[in-house]
C-alpha positions as CSV (number, residue, x, y, z in Angstrom):
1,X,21.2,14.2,12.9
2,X,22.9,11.7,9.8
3,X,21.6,12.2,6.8
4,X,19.8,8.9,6.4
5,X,17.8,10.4,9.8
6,X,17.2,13.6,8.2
7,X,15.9,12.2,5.0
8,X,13.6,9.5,6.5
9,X,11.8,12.8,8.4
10,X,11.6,15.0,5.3
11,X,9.8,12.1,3.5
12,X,8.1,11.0,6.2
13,X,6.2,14.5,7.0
14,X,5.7,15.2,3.5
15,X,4.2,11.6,2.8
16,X,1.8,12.3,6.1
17,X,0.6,15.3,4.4
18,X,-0.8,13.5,0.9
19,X,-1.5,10.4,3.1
20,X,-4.2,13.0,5.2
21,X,-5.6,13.9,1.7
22,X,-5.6,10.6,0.4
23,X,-8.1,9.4,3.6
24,X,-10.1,13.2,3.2
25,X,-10.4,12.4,-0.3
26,X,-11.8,8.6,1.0
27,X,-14.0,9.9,3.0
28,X,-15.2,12.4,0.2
29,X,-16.3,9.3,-1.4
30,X,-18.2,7.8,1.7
31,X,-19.7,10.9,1.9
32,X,-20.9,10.7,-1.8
33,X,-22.4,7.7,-1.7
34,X,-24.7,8.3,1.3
35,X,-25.8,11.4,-0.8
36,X,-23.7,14.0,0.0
37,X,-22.5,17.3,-1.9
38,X,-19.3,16.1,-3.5
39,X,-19.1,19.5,-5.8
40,X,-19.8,17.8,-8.6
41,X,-17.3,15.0,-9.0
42,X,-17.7,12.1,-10.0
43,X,-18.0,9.1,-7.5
44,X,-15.6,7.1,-9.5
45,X,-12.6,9.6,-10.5
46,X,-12.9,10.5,-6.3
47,X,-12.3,6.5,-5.8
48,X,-9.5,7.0,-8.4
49,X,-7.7,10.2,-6.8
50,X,-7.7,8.5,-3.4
51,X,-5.9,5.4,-4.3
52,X,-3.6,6.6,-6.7
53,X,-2.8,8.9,-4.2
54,X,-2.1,6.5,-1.8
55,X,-0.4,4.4,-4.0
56,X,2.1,7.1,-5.5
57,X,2.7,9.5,-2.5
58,X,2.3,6.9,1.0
59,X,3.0,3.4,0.3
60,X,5.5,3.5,-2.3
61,X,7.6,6.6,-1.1
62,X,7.8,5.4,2.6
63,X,9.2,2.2,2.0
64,X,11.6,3.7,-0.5
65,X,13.4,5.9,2.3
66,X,13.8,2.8,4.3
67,X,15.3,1.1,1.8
68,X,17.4,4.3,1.3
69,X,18.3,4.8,4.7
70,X,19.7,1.1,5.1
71,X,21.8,1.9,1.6
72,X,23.3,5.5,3.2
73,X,24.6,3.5,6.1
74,X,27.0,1.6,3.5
75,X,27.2,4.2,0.7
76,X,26.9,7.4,1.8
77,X,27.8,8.9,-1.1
78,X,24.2,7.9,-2.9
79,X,22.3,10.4,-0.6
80,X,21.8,13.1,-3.3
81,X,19.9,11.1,-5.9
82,X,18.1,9.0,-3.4
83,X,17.1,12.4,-1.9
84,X,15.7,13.7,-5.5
85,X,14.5,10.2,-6.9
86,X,12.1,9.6,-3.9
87,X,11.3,13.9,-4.4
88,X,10.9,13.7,-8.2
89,X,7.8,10.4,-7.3
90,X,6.3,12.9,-4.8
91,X,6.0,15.5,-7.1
92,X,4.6,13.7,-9.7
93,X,2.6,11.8,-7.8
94,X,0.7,14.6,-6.6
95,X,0.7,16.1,-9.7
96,X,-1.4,13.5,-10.9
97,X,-4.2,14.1,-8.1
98,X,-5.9,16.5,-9.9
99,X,-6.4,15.2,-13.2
100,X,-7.3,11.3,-11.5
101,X,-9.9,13.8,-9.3
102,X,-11.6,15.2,-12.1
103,X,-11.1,13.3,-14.9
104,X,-10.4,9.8,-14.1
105,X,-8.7,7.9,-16.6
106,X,-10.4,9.9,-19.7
107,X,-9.0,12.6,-21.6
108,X,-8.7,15.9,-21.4
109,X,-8.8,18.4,-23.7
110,X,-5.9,20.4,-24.7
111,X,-6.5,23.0,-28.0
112,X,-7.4,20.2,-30.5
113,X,-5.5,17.0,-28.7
114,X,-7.0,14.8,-26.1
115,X,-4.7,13.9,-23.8
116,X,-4.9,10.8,-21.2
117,X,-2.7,13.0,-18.7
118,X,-3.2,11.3,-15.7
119,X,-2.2,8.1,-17.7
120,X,1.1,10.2,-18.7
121,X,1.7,11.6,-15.3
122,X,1.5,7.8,-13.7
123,X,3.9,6.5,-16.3
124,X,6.8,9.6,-15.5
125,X,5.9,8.0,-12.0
126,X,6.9,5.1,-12.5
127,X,10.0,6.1,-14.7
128,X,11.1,7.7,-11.2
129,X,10.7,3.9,-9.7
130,X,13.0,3.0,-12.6
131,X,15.5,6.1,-10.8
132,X,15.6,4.9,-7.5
133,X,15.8,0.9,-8.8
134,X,18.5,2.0,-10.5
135,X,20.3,3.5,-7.3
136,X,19.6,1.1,-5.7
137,X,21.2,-1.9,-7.9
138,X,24.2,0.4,-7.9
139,X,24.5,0.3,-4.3
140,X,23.2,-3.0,-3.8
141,X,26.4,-5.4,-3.6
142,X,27.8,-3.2,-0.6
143,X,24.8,-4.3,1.7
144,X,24.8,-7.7,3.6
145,X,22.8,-10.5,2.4
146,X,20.2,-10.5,5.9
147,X,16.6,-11.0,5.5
148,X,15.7,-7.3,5.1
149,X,18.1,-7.2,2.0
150,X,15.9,-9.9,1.0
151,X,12.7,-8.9,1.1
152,X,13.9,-5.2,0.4
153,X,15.0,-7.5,-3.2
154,X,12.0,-8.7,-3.9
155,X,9.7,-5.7,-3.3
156,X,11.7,-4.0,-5.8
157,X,11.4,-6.8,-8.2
158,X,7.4,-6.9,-7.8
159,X,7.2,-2.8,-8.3
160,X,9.3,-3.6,-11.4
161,X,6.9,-6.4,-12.3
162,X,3.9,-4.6,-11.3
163,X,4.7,-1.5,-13.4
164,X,4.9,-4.4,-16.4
165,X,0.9,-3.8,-16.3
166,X,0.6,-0.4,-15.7
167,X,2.2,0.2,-18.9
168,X,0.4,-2.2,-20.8
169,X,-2.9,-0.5,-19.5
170,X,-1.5,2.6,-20.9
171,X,-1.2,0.8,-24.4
172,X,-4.6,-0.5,-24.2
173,X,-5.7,2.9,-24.1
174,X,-3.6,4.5,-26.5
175,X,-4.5,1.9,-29.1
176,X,-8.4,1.6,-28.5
177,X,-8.5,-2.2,-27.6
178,X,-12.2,-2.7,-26.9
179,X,-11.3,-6.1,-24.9
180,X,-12.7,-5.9,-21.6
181,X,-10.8,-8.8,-20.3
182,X,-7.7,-7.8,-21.1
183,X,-8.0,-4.3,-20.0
184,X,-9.2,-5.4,-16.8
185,X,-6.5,-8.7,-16.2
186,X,-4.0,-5.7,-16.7
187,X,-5.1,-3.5,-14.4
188,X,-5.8,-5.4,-11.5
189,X,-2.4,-7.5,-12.4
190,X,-0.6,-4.2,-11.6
191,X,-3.1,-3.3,-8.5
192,X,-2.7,-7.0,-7.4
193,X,1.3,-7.2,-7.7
194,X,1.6,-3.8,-6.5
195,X,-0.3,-4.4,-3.1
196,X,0.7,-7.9,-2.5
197,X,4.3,-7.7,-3.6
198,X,5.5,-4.6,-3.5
199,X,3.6,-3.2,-0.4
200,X,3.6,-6.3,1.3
201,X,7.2,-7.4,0.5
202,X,8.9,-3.7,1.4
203,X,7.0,-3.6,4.9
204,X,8.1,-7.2,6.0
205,X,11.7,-6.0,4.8
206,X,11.2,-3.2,6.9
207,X,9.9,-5.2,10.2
208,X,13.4,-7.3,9.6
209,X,15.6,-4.3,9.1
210,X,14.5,-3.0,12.6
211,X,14.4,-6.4,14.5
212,X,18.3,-6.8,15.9
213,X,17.3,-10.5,16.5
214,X,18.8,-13.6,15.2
215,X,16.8,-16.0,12.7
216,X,17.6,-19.4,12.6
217,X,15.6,-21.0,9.6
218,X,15.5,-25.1,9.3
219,X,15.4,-24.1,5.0
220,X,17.2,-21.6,2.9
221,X,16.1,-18.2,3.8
222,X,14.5,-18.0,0.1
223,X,11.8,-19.7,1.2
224,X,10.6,-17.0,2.9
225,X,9.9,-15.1,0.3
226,X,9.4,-17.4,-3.1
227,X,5.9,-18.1,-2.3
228,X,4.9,-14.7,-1.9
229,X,6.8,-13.4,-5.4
230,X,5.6,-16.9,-7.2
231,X,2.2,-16.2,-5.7
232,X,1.1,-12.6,-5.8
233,X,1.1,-12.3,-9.5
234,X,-1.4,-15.4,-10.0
235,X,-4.0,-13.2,-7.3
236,X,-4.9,-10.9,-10.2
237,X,-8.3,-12.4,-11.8
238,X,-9.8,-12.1,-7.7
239,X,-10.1,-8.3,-8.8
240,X,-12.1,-9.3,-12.5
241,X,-15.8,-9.1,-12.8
242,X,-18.1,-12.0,-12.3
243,X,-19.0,-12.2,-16.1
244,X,-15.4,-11.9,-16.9
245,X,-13.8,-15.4,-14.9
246,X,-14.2,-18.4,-16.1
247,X,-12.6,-21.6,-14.1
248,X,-9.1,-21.6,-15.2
249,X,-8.7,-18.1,-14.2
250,X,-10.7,-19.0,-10.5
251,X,-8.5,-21.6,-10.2
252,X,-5.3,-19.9,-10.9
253,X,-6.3,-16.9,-8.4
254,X,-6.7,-19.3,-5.9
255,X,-3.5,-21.2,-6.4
256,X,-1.7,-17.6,-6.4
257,X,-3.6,-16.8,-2.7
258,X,-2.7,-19.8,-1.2
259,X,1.2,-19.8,-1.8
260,X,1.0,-15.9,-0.8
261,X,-1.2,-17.1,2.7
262,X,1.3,-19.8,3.5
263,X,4.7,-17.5,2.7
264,X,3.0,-15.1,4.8
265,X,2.1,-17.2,7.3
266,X,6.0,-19.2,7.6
267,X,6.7,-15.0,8.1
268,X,4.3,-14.4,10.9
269,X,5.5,-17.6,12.8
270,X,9.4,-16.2,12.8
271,X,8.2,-12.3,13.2
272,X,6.6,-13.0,15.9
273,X,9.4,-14.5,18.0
274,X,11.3,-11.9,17.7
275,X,9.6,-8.5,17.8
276,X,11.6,-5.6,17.8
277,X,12.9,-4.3,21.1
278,X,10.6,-1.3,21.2
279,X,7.1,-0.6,21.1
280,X,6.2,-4.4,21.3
281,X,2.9,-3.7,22.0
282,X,2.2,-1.8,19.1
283,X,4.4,-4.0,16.7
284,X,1.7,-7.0,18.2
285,X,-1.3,-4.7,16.6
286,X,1.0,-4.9,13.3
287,X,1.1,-8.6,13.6
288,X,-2.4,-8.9,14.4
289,X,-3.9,-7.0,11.4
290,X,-1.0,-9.1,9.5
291,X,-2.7,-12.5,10.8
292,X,-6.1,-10.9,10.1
293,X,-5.1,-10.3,6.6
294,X,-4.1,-14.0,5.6
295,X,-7.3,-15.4,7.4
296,X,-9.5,-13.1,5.0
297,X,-7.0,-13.9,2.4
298,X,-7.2,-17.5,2.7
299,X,-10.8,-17.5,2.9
300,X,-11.3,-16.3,-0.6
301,X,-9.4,-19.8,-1.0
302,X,-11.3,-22.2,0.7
303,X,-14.7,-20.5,1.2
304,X,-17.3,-20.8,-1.6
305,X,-16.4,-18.9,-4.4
306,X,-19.7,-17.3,-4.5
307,X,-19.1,-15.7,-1.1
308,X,-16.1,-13.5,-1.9
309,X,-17.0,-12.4,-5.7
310,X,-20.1,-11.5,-4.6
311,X,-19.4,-9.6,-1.9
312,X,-17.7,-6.0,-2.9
313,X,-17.7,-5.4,0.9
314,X,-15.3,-8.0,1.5
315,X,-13.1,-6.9,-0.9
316,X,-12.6,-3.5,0.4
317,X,-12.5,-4.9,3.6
318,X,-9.4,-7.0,2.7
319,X,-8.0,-3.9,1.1
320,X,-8.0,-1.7,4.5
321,X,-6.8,-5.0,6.5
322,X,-3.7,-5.3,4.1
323,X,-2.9,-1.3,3.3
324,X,-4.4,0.7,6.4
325,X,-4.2,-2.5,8.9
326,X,-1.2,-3.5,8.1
327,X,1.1,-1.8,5.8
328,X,0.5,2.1,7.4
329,X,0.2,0.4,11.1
330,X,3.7,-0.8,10.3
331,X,5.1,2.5,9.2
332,X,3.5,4.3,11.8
333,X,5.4,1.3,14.1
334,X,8.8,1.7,12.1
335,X,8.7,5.4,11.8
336,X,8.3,5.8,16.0
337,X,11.1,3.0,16.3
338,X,13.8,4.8,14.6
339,X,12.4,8.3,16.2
340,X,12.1,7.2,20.0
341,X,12.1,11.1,21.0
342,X,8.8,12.0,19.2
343,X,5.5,12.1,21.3
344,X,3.0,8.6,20.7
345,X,0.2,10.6,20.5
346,X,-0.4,10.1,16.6
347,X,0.5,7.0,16.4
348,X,-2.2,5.4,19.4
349,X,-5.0,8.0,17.6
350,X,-3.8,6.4,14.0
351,X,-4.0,2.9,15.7
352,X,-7.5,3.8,17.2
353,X,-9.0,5.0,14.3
354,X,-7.9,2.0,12.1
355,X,-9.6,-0.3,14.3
356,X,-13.0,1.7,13.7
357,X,-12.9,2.2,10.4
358,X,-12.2,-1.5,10.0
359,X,-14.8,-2.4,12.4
360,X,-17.4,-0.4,10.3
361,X,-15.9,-1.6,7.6
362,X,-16.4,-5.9,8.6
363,X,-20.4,-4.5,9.7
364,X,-21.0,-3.6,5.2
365,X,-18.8,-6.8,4.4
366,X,-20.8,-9.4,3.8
367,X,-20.1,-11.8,7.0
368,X,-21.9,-9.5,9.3
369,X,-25.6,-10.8,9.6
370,X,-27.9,-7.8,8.4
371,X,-30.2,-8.6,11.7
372,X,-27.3,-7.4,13.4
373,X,-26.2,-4.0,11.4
374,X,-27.3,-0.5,13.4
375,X,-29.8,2.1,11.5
376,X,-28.1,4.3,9.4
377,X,-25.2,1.8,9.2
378,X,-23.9,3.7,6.0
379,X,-23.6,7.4,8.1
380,X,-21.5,4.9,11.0
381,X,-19.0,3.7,8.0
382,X,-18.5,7.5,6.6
383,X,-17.9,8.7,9.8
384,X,-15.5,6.2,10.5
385,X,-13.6,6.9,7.0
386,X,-13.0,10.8,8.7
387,X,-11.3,9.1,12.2
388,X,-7.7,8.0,10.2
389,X,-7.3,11.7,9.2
390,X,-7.5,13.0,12.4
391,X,-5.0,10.7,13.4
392,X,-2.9,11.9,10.7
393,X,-2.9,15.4,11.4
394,X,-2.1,15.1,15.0
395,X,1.1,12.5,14.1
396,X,2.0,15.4,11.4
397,X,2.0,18.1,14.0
398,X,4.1,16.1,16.1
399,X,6.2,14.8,13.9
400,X,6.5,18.5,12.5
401,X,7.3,19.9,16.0
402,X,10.2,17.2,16.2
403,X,11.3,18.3,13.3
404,X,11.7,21.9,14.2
405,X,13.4,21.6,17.8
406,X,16.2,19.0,16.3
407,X,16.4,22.4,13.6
């Protein structure tokens, strides 16, 4: 097996691993909210653990070793410090769990300091971003200027940006700012650019980088993408409190969703005339929770504004659509297009169980009339959050089985 192969497994079975805690540690928090034991934590450092979690050790990781194993086909020579980069963000990432589990963002107390250490933990995390960007800018001007080199471009450019108010979070902290709009525009600028530039940007590049068809654009290529990376950074005040928006910053999040929606949507159109060669029927569901994604997107546009600020369901509806629905769908759909020998198994349980736990999910939205909801609706949502990591386990054991006959 090449080493670009071999890497994209290693990665791939150790990211399944936190991604199956990440959606245990999910469902911990369904199952605290309907009243269950949770040993004590609290709700909010749970909510907290799982999405750094996924953040640091599933979405960013993944995409990385993509991008890596398109750089090893021209620069073999870069395989060592892409291999520890990507390794050194694992670590760390899941380093971090613990202290996000049970102490959030607070302190904790070390002899006669109080340290914010998963704040530090999250910024070595992102100094290991920093390692692989700059591996990757090394390597860069050997690749060819297609679509997935692109889009693999701008991700990178929105993780950089997106790290921009990470950091400034961290300052807030460090420096007491008792502002509550500013410490909330600069965390949901990084959540916001994070999700719909990095994680967004990086799968598309992906889908390209596996498609061997030909594009033929009427415009420049750029157009593609400028909408998104003009777009995604505007999106930010969508994630601010009621009390906190005022109609500048409504207006400017709804300029920011629109140009995302309609880069996304000039994406669908040319995606989906030319899906990848195999497993076109799962690389449809990709498209699908893609398409369902911009529709919920753009409604936060159009509808009343009322409707989506109101509605917390609705946003954590969106957030599954765009980082269970689509973005995992897709690396589920990448990872068994590059592997063609591994079992489907996991990946048709992963695809089942993400259409439950969204289905539960669109019943506690908001749009679902409450005539309509099932007793106990609350127990049907928790149980859907356990179906993804049952999914997971069985794509890890087969994945892992792979793994051990190719030695």
């Amino acid at each position: 097996m090449e080493q670009k192969d071999q890497l994209l497994q290693k990665v791939w079975l150790w990211s399944l691993s936190f991604f199956m805690l990440a959606a245990l540690t999910g469902f911990l928090y369904r199952w605290g909210l309907i009243g269950g034991e949770i040993f004590g934590l609290r709700l909010t450092n749970v909510r907290h653990a799982h999405s750094h979690l996924m953040f640091f050790n599933w979405v960013t990781p993944v995409p990385m070793v993509f991008i890596a194993r398109k750089l090893l086909k021209t620069s073999p020579e870069a395989y060592q410090s892409l291999k520890w980069s990507v390794t050194a963000i694992i670590l760390i990432g899941f380093t971090s769990f613990p202290f996000f589990l049970l102490y959030g963002y607070h302190p904790v107390q070390l002899g006669s300091a109080n340290l914010p250490l998963s704040v530090m933990l999250s910024g070595l995390v992102m100094i290991g971003w920093y390692w692989f960007m700059a591996i990757y800018i090394k390597h860069r001007k050997k690749l060819s200027d297609g679509l997935s080199t692109l889009f693999y471009d701008g991700a990178l450019v929105m993780l950089f940006v997106s790290s921009l108010g990470a950091w400034g979070v961290a300052v807030a902290q460090f420096s007491n700012i008792d502002n509550n709009l500013i410490s909330g525009a600069l965390t949901h600028f990084f959540l916001t650019v994070f999700t719909e530039g990095w994680c967004v940007l990086a799968a598309i590049g992906i889908y390209y980088d596996l498609s061997d068809q030909n594009y033929s654009f009427p415009v420049d290529k750029n157009w593609l993408i400028a909408p998104i990376v003009l777009g995604a950074p505007l999106m930010f005040p969508f994630g601010l409190s009621v009390d906190l928006l005022n109609e500048s910053l409504l207006w400017t999040a709804k300029s920011g969703s629109l140009l995302v929606g309609i880069g996304l949507g000039i994406n669908l159109f040319y995606m989906a005339r030319a899906l990848p060669n195999r497993n076109k029927v799962i690389w449809s569901v990709v498209l699908t929770m893609l398409a369902l994604k911009v529709t919920v997107q753009l409604s936060a546009v159009f509808l009343p504004e009322t409707l989506w600020l109101g509605q917390h369901g609705l946003r954590v509806l969106y957030l599954h659509l765009l980082l269970l629905g689509f973005v995992s769908t897709l690396f589920f759909a990448a990872f068994h297009t590059v592997n063609t020998q591994i079992s489907k198994a996991g990946i048709y349980l992963f695809l089942g169980s993400v259409f439950v736990l969204i289905s539960t999910l669109v019943i506690i939205s908001g749009l679902w009339p409450p005539a309509w909801q099932p007793t106990n609706v609350y127990q049907w949502v928790t149980v859907g959050a356990i179906l993804p990591s049952i999914a997971i386990a069985v794509e890890l054991v087969v994945a892992g089985y792979s793994k051990f006959k190719q030695g």
